[in-house]
N, C-alpha and C positions, 0 to 999 in steps of 0.2 A: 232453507231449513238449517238450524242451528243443533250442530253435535257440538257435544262436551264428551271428552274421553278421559277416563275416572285415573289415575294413574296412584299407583302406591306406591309409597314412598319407602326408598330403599333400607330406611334405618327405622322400618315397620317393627314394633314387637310381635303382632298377629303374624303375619307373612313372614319377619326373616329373613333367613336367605335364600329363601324360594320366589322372592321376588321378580329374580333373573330369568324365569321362567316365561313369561308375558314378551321379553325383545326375542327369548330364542325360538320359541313356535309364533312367532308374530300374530301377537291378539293383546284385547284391551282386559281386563279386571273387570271392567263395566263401561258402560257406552249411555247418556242420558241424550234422548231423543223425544220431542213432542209431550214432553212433560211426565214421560216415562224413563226408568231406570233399567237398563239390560243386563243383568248379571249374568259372565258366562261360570261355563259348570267349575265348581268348585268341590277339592276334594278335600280330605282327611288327612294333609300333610303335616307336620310339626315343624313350626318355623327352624327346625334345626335340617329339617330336610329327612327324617325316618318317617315309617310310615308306622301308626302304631296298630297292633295286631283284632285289637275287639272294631266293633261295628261302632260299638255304642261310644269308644273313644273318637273313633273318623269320624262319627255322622256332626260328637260335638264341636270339632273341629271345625269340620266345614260350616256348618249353622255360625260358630264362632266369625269365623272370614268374610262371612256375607253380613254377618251385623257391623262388621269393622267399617267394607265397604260403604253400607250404608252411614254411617257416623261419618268416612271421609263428607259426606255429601250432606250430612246435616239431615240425616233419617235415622229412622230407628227399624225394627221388622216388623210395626204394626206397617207399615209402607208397603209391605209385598200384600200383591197381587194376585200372582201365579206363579207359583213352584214347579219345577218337575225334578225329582230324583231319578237316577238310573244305579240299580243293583245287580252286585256281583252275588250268585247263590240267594235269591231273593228270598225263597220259602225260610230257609236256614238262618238268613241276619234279620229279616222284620222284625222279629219281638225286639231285638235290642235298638234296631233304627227309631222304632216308634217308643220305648222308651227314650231314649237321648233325645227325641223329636218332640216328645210331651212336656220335657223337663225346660224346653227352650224356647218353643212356639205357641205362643198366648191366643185368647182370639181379642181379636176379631181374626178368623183362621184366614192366609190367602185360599184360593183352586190350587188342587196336589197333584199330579201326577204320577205315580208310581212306578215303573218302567223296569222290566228285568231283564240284565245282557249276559251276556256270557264275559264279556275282561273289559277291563279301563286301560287307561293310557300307560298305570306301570304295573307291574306285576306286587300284590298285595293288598291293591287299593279296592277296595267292596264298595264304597260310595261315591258318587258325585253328585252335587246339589245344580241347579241351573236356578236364577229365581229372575221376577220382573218386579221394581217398585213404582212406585205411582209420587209423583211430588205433590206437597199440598196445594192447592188452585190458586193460592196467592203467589204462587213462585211460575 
């Protein structure tokens, strides 16, 4: 079995300098296995490293990150598959999730999962995206 592990490049304009982020909780950006693409959860950060306060800024953020990903690899986000979001205050941020969400995800739609928690990994963050893409059959 053949992994490719997606690595972002440090002098990223999407990512920044939240790059460093991936060696210090040791994980990939993305992992491409069996002709699928792993995207782990991405959140709502500004490559300067603040978090900005609206939903609808995070949510475009991360949709932002995950199309980057995608581009490193030669996809675009008609590529995903399967999405799942996890929210902070879920009743409270959907309206603006799903606008920032309409404004950036076309169809052919992937599967969504919609998932409400109680906190993320830092204090601020209301969104994380996780997604799956599919490579085209000739790759």
């Amino acid at each position: 079995m053949t992994i490719h592990t997606v690595t972002i490049p440090e002098d990223n304009a999407i990512f920044g300098q939240t790059t460093g982020a991936f060696a210090r909780f040791g994980y990939s950006a993305a992992v491409r296995a069996h002709g699928l693409l792993f995207i782990a959860g991405t959140i709502g950060r500004r490559a300067d490293g603040t978090i900005p306060e609206t939903i609808e800024e995070q949510t475009e953020i991360a949709i932002q990150r995950i199309k980057e990903i995608l581009r490193l690899e030669n996809l675009d986000l008609t590529a995903l598959v399967d999405v799942t979001s996890y929210h902070v205050d879920i009743h409270q941020h959907m309206p603006g999730f799903i606008e920032a969400k309409q404004r950036l995800i076309n169809a052919p739609y992937p599967t969504w999962t919609i998932i409400g928690v109680s906190g993320l990994a830092s204090p601020g963050l209301l969104v994380e995206i996780r997604a799956t893409a599919v490579y085209p059959d000739n790759t």
